[in-house]
C-alpha positions as CSV (number, residue, x, y, z in Angstrom):
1,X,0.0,0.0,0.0
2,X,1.5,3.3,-1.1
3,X,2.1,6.0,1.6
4,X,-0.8,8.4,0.1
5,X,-3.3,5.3,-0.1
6,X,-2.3,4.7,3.7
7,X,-3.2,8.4,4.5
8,X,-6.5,8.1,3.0
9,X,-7.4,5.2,4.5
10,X,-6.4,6.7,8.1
11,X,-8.6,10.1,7.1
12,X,-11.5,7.6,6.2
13,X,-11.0,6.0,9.4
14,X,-11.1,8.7,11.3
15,X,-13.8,10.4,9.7
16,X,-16.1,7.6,10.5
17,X,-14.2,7.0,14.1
18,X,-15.8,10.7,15.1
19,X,-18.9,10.1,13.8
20,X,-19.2,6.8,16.1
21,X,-17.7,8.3,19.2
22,X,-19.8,11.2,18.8
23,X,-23.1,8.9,19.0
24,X,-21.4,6.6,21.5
25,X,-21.1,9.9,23.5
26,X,-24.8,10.8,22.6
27,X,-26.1,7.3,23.3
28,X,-24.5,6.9,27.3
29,X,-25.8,10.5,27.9
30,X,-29.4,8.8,27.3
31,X,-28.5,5.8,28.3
32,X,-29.7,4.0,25.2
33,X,-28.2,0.8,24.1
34,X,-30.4,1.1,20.9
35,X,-29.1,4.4,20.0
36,X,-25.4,3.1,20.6
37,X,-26.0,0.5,18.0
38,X,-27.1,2.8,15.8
39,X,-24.6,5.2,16.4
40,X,-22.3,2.1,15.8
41,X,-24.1,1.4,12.5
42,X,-23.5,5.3,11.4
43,X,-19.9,5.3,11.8
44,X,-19.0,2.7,10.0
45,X,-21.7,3.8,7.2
46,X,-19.4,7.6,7.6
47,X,-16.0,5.3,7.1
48,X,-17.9,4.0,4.0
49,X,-18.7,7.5,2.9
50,X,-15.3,8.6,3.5
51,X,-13.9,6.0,1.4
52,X,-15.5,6.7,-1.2
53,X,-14.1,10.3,-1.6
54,X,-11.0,9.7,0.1
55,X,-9.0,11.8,-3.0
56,X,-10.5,14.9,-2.3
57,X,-9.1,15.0,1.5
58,X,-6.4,16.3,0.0
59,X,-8.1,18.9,-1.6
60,X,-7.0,22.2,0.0
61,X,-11.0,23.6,-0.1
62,X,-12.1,20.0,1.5
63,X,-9.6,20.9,4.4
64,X,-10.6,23.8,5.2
65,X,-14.1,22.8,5.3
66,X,-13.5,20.1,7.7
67,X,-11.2,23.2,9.6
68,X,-14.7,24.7,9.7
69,X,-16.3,21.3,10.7
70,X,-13.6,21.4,13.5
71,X,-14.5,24.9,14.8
72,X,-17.7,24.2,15.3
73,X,-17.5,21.1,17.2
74,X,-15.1,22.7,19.5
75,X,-17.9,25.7,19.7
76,X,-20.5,23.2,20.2
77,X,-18.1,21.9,22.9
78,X,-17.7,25.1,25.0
79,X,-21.0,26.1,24.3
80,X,-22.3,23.0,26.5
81,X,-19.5,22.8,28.7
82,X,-20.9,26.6,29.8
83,X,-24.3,25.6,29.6
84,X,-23.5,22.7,32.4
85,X,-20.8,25.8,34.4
86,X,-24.3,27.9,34.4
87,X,-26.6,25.4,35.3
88,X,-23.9,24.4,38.3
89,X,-23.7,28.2,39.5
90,X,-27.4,28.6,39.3
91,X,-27.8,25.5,41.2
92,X,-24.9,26.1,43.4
93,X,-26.8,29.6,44.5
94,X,-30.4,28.4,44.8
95,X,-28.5,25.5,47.4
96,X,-27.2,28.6,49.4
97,X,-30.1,30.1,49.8
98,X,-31.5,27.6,51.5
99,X,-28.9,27.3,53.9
100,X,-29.6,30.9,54.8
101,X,-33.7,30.3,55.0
């Protein structure tokens, strides 16, 4: 396997690899061993997908749309992880309140 087919293959792989540990994430926040199948079942479907267009990873526009694909998960990321830091602090001050009562 040439050195450029091996990169393709590991961008494929790891296209579909976040897709599945994204919905294995999803699935043990709910708890749902149906969705984790699923989410199982849509990563490999992504790996697939990603085969099948492996060429253009290397397409300088395709990058920086996944760069863009990147930035918004990260967003997504510290948009929830403040979400949860709020919800803590507004719980975390209602509790203290009650102390005072």
């Amino acid at each position: 396997m040439s050195e450029e087919n091996s990169k393709r293959k590991s961008a494929s792989e790891s296209f579909g690899e976040m897709f599945e540990a994204f919905g294995n994430a999803v699935s043990q926040i709910f708890d749902d061993p149906e969705l984790k199948g699923k989410a199982k079942d849509f990563g490999k479907s992504a790996v697939e997908s990603a085969e099948a267009f492996a060429s253009r990873f290397k397409d300088e526009e395709v990058r920086e749309k996944f760069r863009d694909v990147a930035k918004a998960a990260q967003d997504f990321g510290k948009s929830m992880a403040e979400c949860f830091r709020d919800d803590k602090d507004k719980r975390d001050s209602e509790n203290e309140g009650r102390e005072h009562e």
